[in-house]
FIZATOR-224655 format. One line per field, with one value per residue (C-alpha): residue number from 1; chain; x, y, z. Coordinates in nm, 3 decimals, decimal comma. Example, Ala and Ser with C-alpha at 12.3 -4.5 7.8 and 13.67 -1.06 7.14 Angstrom:
<rs>
nr = 1  2
kette = A  A
x = 1,230  1,367
y = -0,450  -0,106
z = 0,780  0,714
</rs>
This chain:
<rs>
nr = 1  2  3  4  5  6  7  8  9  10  11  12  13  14  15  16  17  18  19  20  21  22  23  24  25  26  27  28  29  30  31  32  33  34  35  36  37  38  39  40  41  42  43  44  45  46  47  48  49  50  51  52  53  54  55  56  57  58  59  60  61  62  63  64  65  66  67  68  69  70  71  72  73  74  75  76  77  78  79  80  81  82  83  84  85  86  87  88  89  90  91  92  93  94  95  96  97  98  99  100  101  102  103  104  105  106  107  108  109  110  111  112  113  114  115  116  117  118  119  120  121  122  123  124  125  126  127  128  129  130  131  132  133  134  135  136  137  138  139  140  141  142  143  144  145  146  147  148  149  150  151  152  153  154  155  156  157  158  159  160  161  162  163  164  165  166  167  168  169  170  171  172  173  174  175  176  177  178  179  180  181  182  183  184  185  186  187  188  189  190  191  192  193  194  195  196  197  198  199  200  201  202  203  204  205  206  207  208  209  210  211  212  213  214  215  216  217  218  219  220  221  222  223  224  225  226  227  228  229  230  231  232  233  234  235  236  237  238  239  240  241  242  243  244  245  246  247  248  249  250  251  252  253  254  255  256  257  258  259  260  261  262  263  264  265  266  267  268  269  270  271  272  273  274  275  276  277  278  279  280  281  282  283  284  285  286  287  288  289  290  291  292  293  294  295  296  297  298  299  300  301  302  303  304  305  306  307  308  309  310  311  312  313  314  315  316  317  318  319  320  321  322  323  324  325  326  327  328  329  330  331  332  333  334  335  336  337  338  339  340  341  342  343  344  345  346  347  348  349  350  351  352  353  354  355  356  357  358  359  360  361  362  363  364  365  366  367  368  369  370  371  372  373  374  375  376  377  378  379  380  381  382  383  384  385  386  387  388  389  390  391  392  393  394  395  396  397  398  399  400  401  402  403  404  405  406  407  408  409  410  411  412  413  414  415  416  417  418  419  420  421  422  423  424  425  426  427  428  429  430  431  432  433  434  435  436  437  438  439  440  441  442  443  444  445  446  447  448  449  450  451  452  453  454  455  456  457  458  459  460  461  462  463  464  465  466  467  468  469  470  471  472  473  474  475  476  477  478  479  480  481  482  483  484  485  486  487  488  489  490  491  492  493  494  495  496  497  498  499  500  501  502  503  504  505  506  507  508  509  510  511  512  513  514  515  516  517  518  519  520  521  522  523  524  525  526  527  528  529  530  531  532  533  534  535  536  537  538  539  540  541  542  543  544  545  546  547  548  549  550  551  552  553  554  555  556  557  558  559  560  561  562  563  564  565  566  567  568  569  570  571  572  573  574  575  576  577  578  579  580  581  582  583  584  585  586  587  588  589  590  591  592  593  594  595  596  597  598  599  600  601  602  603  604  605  606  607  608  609  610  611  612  613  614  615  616  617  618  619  620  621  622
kette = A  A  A  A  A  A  A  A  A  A  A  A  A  A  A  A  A  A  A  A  A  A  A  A  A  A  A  A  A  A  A  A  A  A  A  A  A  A  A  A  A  A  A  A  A  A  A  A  A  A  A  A  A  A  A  A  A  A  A  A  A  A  A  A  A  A  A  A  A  A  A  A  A  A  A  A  A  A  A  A  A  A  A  A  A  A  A  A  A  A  A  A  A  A  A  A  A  A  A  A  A  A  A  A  A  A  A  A  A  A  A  A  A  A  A  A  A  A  A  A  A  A  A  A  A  A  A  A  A  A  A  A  A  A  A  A  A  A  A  A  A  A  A  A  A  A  A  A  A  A  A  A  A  A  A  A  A  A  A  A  A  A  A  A  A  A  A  A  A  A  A  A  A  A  A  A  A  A  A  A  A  A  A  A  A  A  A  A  A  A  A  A  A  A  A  A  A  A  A  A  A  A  A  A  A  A  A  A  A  A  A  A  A  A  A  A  A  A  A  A  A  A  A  A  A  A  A  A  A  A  A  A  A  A  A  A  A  A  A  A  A  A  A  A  A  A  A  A  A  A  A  A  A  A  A  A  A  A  A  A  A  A  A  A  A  A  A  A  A  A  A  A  A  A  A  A  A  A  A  A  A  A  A  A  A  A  A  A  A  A  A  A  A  A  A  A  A  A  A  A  A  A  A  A  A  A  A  A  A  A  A  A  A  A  A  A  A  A  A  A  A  A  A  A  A  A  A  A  A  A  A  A  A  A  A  A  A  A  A  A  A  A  A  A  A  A  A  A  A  A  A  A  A  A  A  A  A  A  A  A  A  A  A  A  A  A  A  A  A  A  A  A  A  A  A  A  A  A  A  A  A  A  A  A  A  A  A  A  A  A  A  A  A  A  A  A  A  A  A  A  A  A  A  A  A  A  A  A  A  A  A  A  A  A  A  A  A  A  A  A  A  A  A  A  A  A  A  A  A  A  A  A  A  A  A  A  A  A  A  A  A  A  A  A  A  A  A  A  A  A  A  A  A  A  A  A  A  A  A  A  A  A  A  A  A  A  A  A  A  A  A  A  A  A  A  A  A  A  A  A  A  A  A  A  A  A  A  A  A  A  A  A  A  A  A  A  A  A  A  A  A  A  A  A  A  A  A  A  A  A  A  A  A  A  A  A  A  A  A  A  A  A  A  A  A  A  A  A  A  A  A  A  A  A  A  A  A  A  A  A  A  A  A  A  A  A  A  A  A  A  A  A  A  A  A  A  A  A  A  A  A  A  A  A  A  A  A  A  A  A  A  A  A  A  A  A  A  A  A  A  A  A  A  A  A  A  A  A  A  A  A  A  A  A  A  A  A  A  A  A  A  A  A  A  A  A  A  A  A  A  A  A  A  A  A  A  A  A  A  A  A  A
x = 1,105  1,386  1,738  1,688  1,948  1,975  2,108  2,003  2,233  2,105  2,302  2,352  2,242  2,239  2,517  2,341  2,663  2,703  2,384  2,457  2,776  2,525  2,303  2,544  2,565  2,220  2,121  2,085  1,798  1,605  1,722  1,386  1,451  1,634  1,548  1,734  1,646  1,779  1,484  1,732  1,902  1,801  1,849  1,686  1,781  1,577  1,651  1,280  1,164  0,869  0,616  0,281  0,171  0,484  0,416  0,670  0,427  0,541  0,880  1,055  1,141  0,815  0,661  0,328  0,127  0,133  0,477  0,531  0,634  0,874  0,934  1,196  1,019  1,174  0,892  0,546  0,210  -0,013  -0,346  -0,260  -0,609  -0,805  -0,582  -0,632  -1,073  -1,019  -0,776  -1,040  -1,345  -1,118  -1,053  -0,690  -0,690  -0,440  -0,204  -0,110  -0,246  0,059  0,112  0,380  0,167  -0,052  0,234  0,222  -0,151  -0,118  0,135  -0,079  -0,359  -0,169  0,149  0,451  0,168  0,090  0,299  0,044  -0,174  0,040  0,053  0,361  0,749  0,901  1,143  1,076  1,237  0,970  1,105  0,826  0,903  0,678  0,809  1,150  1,198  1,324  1,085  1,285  1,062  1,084  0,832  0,732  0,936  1,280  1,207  1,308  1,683  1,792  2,146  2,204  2,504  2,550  2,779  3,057  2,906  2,571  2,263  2,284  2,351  2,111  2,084  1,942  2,291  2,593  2,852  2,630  2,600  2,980  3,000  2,914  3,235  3,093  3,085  3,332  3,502  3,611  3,528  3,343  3,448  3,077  2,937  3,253  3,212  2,839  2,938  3,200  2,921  2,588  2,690  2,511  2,515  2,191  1,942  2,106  2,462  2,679  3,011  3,111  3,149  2,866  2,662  2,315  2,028  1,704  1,561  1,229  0,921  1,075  1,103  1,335  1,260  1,554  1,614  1,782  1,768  1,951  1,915  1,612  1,575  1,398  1,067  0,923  0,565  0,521  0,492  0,493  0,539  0,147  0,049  0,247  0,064  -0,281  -0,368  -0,618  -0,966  -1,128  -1,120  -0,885  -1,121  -1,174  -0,821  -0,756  -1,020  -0,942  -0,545  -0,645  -0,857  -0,536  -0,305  -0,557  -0,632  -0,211  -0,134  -0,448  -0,281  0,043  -0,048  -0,116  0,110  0,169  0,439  0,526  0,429  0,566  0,686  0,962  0,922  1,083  0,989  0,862  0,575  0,620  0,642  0,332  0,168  0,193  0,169  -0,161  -0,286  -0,184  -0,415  -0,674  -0,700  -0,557  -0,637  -0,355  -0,194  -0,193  0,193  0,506  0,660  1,098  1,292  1,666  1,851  2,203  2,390  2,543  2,353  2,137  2,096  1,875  1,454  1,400  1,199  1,009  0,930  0,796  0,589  0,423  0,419  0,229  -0,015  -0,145  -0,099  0,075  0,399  0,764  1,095  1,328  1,733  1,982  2,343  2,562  2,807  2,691  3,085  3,111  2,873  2,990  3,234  2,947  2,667  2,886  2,936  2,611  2,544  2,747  2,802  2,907  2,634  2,748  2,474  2,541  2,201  2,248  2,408  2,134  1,918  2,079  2,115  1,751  1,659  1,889  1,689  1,316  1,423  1,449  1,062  0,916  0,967  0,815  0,838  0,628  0,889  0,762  0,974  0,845  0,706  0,931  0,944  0,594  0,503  0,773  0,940  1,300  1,468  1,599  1,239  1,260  1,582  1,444  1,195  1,494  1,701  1,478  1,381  1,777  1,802  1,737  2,013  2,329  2,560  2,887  2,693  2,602  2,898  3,054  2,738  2,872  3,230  3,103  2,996  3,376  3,341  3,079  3,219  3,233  3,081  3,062  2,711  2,358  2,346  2,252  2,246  2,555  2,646  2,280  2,403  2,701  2,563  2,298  2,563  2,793  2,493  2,369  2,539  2,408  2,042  1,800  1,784  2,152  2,136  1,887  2,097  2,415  2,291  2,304  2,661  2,892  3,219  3,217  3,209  3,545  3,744  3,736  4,053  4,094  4,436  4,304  3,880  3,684  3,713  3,398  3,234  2,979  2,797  2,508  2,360  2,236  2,042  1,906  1,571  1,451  1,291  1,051  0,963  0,950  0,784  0,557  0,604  0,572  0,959  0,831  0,747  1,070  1,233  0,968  1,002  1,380  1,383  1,193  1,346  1,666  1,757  1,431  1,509  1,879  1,985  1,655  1,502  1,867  1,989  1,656  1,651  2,013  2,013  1,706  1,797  2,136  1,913  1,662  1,376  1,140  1,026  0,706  0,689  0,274  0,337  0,497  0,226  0,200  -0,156  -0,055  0,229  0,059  -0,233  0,062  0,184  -0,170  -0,198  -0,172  0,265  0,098  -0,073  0,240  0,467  0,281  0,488  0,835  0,590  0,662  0,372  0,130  -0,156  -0,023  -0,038  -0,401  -0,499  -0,313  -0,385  -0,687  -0,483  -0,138  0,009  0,090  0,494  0,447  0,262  0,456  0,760  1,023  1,223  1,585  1,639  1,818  2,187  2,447  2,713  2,935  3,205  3,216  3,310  3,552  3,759  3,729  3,704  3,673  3,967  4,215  4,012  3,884  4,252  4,348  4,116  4,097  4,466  4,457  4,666  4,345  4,243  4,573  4,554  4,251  4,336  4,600  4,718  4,830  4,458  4,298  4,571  4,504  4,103  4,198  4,442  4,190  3,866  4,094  4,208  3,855  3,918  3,650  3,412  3,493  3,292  3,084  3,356  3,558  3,265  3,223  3,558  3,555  3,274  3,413  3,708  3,601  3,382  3,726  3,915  3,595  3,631  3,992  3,992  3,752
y = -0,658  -0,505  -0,226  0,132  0,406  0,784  1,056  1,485  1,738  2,082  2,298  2,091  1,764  1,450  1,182  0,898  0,730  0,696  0,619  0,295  0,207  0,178  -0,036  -0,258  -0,354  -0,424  -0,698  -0,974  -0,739  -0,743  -0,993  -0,908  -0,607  -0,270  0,108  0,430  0,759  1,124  1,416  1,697  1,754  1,405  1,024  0,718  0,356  0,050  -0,358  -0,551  -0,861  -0,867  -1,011  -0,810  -0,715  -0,870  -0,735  -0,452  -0,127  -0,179  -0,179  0,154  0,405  0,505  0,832  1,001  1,020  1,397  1,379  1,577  1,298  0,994  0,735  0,375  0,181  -0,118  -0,318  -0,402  -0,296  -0,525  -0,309  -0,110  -0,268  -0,070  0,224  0,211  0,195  0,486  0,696  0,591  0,737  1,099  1,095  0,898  0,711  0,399  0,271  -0,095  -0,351  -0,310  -0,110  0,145  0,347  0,359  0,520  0,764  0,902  0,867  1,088  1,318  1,313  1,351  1,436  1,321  1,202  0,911  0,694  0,644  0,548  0,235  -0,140  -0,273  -0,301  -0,042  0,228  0,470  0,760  1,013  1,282  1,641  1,837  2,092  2,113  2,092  1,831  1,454  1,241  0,964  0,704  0,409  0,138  0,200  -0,108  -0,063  -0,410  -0,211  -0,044  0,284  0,425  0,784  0,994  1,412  1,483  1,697  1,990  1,936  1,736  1,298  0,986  0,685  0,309  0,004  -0,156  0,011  -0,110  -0,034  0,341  0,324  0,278  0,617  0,841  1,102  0,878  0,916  0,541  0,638  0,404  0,514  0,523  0,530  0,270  0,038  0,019  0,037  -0,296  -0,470  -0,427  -0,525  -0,698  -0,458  -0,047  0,097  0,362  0,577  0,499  0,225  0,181  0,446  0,820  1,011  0,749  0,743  0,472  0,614  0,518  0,298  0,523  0,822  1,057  1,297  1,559  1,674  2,004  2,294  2,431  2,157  1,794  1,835  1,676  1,302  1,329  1,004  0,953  0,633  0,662  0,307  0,419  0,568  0,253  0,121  0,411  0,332  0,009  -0,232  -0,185  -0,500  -0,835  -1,127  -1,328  -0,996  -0,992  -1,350  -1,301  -0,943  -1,109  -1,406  -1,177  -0,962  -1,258  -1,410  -1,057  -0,982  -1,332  -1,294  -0,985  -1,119  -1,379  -1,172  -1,217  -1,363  -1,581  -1,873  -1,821  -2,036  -2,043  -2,057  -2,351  -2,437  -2,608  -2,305  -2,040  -1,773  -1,964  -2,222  -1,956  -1,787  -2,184  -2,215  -1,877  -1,932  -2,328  -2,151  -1,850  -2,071  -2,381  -2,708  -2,787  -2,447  -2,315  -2,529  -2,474  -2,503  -2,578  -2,580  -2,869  -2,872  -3,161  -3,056  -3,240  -2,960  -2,747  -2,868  -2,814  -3,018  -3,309  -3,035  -2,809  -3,222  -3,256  -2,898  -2,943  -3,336  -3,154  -2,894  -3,099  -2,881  -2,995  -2,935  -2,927  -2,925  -2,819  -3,009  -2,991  -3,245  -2,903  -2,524  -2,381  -2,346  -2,102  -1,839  -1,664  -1,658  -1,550  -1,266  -1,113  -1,104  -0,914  -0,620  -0,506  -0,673  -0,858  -1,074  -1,282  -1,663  -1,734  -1,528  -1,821  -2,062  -1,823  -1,765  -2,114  -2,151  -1,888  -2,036  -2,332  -2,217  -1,976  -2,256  -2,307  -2,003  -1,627  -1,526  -1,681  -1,580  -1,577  -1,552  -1,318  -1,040  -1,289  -1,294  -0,907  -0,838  -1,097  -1,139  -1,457  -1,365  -1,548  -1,218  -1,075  -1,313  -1,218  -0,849  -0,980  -1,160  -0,853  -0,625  -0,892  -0,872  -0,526  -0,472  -0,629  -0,426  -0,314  -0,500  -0,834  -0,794  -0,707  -1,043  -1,260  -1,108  -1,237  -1,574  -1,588  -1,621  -1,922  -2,120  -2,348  -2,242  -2,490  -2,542  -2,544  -2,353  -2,047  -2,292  -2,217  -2,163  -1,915  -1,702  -1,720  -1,582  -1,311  -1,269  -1,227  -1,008  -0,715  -0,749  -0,418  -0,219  -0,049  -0,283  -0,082  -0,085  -0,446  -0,552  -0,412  -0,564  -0,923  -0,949  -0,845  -0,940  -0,784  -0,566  -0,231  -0,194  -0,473  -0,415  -0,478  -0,144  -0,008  0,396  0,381  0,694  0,877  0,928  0,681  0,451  0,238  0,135  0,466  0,462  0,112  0,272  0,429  0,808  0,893  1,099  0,731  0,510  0,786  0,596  0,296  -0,072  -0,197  -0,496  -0,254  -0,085  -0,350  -0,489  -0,096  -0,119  -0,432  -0,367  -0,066  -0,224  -0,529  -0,626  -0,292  -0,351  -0,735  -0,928  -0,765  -0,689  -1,043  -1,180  -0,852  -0,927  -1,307  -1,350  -1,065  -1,207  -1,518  -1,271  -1,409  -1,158  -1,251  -1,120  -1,075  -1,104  -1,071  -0,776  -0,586  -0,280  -0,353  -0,628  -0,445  -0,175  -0,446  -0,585  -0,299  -0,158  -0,524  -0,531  -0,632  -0,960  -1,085  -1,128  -1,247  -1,449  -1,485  -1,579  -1,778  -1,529  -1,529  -1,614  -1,447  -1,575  -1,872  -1,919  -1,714  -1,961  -2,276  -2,464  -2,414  -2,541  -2,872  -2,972  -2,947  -2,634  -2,523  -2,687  -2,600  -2,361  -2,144  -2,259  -1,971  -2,014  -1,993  -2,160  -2,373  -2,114  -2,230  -2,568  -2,420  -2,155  -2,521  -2,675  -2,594  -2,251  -2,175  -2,138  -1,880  -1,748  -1,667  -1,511  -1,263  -1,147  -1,140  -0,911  -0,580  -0,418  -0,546  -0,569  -0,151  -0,164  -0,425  -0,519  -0,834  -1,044  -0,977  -1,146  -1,443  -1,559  -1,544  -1,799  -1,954  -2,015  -2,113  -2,376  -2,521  -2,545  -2,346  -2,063  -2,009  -1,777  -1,837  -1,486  -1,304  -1,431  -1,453  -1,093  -1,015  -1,247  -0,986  -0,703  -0,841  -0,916  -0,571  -0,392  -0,604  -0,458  -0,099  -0,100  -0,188  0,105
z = 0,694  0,512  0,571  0,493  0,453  0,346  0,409  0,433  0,335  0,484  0,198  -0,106  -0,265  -0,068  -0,187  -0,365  -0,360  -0,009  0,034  -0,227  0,005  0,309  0,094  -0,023  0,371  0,407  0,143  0,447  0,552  0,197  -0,032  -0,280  -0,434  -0,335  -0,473  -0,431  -0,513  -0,470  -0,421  -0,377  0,004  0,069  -0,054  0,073  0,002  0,056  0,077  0,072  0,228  0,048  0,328  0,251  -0,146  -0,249  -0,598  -0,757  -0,658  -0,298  -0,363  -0,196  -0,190  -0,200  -0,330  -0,218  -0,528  -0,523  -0,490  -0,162  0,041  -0,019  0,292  0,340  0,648  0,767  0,977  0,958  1,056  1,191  1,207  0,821  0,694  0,970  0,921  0,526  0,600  0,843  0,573  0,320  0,511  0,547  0,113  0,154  -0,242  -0,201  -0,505  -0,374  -0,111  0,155  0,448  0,340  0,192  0,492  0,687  0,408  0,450  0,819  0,806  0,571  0,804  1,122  1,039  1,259  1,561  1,306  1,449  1,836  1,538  1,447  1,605  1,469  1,449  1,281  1,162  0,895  0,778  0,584  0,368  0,362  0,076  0,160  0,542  0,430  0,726  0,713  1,039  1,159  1,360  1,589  1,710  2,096  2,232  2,001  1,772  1,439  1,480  1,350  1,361  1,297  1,321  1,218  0,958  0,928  0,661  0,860  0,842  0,883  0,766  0,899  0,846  0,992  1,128  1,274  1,005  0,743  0,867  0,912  0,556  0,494  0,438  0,657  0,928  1,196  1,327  1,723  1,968  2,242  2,617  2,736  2,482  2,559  2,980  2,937  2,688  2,927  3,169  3,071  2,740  2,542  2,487  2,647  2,530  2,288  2,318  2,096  2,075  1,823  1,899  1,767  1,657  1,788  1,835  1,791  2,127  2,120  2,124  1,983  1,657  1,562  1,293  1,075  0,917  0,741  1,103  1,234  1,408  1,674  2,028  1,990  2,102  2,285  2,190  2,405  2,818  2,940  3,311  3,251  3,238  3,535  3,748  3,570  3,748  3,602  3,835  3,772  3,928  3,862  3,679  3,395  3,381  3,326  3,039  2,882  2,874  2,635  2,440  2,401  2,343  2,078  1,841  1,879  1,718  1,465  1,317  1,283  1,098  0,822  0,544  0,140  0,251  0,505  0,898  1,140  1,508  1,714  1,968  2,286  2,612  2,781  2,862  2,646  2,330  2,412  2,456  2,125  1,974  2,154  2,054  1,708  1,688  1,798  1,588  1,239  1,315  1,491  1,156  0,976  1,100  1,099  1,455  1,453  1,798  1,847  1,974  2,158  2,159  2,510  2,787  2,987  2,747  2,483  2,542  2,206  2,444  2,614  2,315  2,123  2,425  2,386  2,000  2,070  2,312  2,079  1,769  1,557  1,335  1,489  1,326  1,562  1,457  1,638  1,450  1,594  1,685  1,697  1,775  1,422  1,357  1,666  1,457  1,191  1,445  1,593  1,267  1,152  1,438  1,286  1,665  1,979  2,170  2,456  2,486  2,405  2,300  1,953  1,833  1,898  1,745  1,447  1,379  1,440  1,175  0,958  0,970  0,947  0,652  0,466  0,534  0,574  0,583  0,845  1,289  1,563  1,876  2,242  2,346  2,622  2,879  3,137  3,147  3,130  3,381  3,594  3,461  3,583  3,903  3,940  4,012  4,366  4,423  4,438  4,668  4,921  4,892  4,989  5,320  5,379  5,330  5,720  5,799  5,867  5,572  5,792  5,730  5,386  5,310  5,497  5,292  4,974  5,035  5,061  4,715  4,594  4,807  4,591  4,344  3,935  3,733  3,315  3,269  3,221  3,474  3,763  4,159  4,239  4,017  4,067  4,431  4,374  4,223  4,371  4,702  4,563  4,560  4,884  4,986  4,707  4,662  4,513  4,163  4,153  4,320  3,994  3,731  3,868  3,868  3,492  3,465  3,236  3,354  3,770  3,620  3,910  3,734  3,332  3,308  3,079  3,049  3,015  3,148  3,113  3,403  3,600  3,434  3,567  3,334  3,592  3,539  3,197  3,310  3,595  3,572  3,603  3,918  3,733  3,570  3,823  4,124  4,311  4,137  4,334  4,362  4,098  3,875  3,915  3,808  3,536  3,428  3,413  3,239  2,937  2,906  2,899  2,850  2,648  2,374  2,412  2,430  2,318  2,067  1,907  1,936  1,792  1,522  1,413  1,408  1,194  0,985  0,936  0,758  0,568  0,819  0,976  1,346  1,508  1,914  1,991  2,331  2,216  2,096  2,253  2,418  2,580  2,716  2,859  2,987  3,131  3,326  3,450  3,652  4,029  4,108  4,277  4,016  3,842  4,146  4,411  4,691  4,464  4,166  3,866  3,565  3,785  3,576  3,240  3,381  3,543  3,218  3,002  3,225  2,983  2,659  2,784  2,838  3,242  3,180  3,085  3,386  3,613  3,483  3,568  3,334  3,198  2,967  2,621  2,679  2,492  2,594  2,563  2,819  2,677  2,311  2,467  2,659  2,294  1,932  1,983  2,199  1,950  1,764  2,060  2,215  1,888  1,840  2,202  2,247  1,905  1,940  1,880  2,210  2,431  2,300  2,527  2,780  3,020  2,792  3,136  3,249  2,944  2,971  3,285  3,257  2,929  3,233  3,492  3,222  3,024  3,364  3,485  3,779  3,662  3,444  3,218  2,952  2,933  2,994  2,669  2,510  2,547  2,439  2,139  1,983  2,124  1,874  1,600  1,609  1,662  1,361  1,129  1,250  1,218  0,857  0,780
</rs>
């Protein structure tokens, strides 16, 4: 795992300088060993976590031996040994042990159609002498980030993390209108967009080839909705089997590595799961697992993750400050762009921790939107019953919502009632996106918003994607295309990063997405029982409380800090001139009002705005 940077310049020689004030941003990212080097209309910079053939020849930038090529990757590639035989067998010669230079003679054999040959997280960026072209590439499900943005003479700048690209002095700093609603909304910027003006994500699954001719169109290699429409054609039973099969071999090769391995922990599903898989394919006692602890009551799943850890006898270390408040400020930052989800924090403090162990943490993220996890998922299922009743009365039901009490604790009942009432008028696509909302897209609070601006779209699925599709899979479809690339994998991305700790997602291996995807919508949600299949597949390897349990998610007592030792702060930097420039400052004053009186809940709504501020007080000093 590591940061990479560079830069092309169509009509003169690429600035090695900038590309050193990009690095400088990125040493969280690859605390090992950096390189930098200059090959004409191009430089590329690189910060290593040395994981695989930690030994100097893998250090990057790294050349092609007949000098034609040069590539900075940022990622790993769980199947490079298989690659390397078949490269072998075709005349490929091989310098070092890792998997860099694999992506190298792929990209020899196959040229920019390497990457459907890789299983793995990553972002590269590959310079071709010969073609005169610079390949930028991203892993099929977004775990790897690139940031790219034109420059003003022509050609790019790109980096792993936004405020290390907006280091570079080519780099326009304008926030954007688009990337801020689509933020206020969902908590996150979707697809392509961020919060600065002409700054790009590379979307997950795609490449996009740079030249003296210009910037080109990304090109998505990866189809996930084929696999939605290709449905699996055996019987229950084969699937239950071919899933464990696919859960076993995607731990097995991510346990490859010269340094530490161990696992994130908690008391559900997803992450026994990987636990399980991982005793059985290492043996119990081989991989230290780490669980966070809250101190706040109804939050913590340190008793439930020591149960799972007691049934399949492997060794837990379980992180339980006696306050996490003190590390929000911390956690935000290290984000280097907004990310309103309160379980960064948690996570970061959780890397933190297991850093100190090991180098390396499976995580068992990708469950609940592969298998239909979500309460969100059922309430698709009871919105579409209500749907036949008329719009007058849904309309009345989603009144009654503002009704329902507000209470300072884990999302509970009342509050998925609420929102699950306020969408009741809406179509269920719009209805699904809506029920994760952070701020109504109607009531921002902004004192200009974009006109004709309406951040639901950009969560909403093509209808040239989703044609056809089951309304589950709609929704599953939306989901990982969404808030899985855009909020989880960032949050986990940024937060380990942030502690030079480089997580691995089996469940997130591309097979056993698309295995996922080809099953039948009730195999997955029987009647309004989400994972069904995961768990009957699961069922002999997993501990009863597991089974029987429902999920409680990983959010932070965010409220409680916001009433507490984080208020102070909290007011400060939201009630910044920065952000009263944006927002009607009575607005923001009486949501701190209403949450310190206890009369609502607040608490993601500030929490939003307290990274939105701090991202602001960064940008402005650029």
């Amino acid at each position: 795992m590591c940061g990479i940077a560079g830069e092309f310049r169509p009509s003169r020689s690429a600035d090695t300088g900038a590309v050193r004030a990009m690095m400088d941003l990125l040493g969280h990212r690859g605390p090992d060993a950096e390189g930098l080097v200059g090959l004409g209309p191009v430089a590329l910079g690189h910060r290593r976590l040395a994981v695989i053939d930690t030994s100097v020849a893998s250090n990057q930038p790294m050349l092609h031996r007949d000098g034609r090529c040069a590539i900075v990757f940022n990622g790993e590639i769980y199947n490079y040994r298989d690659l390397r035989r078949d490269l072998e067998a075709l005349g490929a010669r091989f310098r070092t042990e890792g998997d860099t230079e694999v992506i190298l003679e792929a990209y020899r054999q196959h040229g920019p159609a390497c990457v459907s040959h890789l299983n793995g997280m990553f972002a590269f960026a590959l310079w071709d002498a010969g073609r005169g072209e610079l390949l930028l590439a991203r892993d099929r499900l977004g775990k790897k980030p690139l940031f790219y943005a034109p420059l003003a003479e022509g050609g790019l700048a790109f980096a792993s993390e936004l405020p290390a690209l907006l280091a570079h002095p080519g780099v326009r700093t304008g926030l954007s209108g688009a990337g801020l609603m689509q933020f206020l909304c969902f908590g996150y910027t979707v697809g392509e967009d961020t919060l600065v003006e002409g700054v790009r994500k590379l979307a997950a699954g795609h490449t996009l080839v740079v030249s003296r001719n210009g910037i080109g169109t990304p090109r998505r290699y990866w189809h996930l909705a084929d696999a939605f429409r290709n449905k699996f054609r055996g019987g229950f039973e084969d699937a239950k089997a071919a899933l464990n099969a696919l859960i076993d071999d995607a731990v097995r090769i991510r346990l490859t590595a010269d340094v530490g391995v161990g696992i994130f922990l908690s008391g559900g599903m997803d992450s026994a799961v990987v636990a399980a898989a991982t005793a059985r394919v290492a043996g119990a006692q081989a991989h230290q697992a780490f669980c966070m602890g809250f101190p706040e009551p109804g939050f913590s799943e340190a008793q439930e993750a020591r149960a799972s850890a007691s049934f399949l006898d492997i060794p837990l270390q379980i992180e339980q400050p006696e306050r996490l408040d003190d590390l929000v400020i911390a956690a935000l930052e290290g984000c280097g762009e907004p990310l309103a989800d309160t379980s960064v924090v948690p996570t970061w403090a959780l890397s933190r921790a297991a850093r100190r162990s090991v180098t390396v943490a499976l995580s068992g993220d990708g469950g609940d939107e592969l298998f239909a996890g979500y309460d969100t998922y059922r309430a698709g299922r009871l919105h579409a019953a209500l749907a036949r009743f008329p719009v007058p009365l849904r309309r009345a039901l989603a009144g009654f919502g503002g009704l329902l009490p507000h209470r300072m604790e884990k999302v509970g009942w009342d509050e998925k009632l609420r929102r699950f009432l306020a969408q009741l008028p809406e179509r269920p696509e719009r209805a699904h996106a809506l029920w994760r909302v952070v701020f109504d897209p109607r009531r921002m609070f902004l004192r200009a918003p974009p006109a004709d601006c309406d951040p639901v779209l950009a969560a909403l699925p093509t209808a040239e994607d989703t044609h056809g599709l089951d309304p589950l899979d709609r929704a599953l479809f939306a989901d990982i295309n969404t808030w899985l690339v855009d909020d989880i994998l960032v949050k986990v991305d940024r937060a380990s990063m942030a502690n030079s700790l480089e997580v691995r997602s089996p469940l997130l291996d591309h097979r056993v997405v698309e295995f996922a995807a080809s099953l039948p919508p009730e195999w997955k949600l029987r009647g309004f029982t989400g994972k069904h299949i995961l768990r009957q597949a699961q069922k002999p390897f997993l501990p009863p409380h597991v089974l029987a349990g429902r999920k409680k998610g990983f959010n932070a007592p965010a409220s409680h800090w916001l009433r507490g030792p984080l208020a102070a702060a909290g007011r400060d930097i939201t009630l910044s001139k920065a952000m009263t420039d944006l927002f009607h400052h009575d607005r923001i004053e009486l949501m701190w009002h209403e949450h310190l009186a206890g009369s609502r809940d607040n608490g993601y709504m500030l929490f939003a705005l307290l990274g939105l501020g701090l991202f602001l007080q960064k940008l402005h000093t650029r």
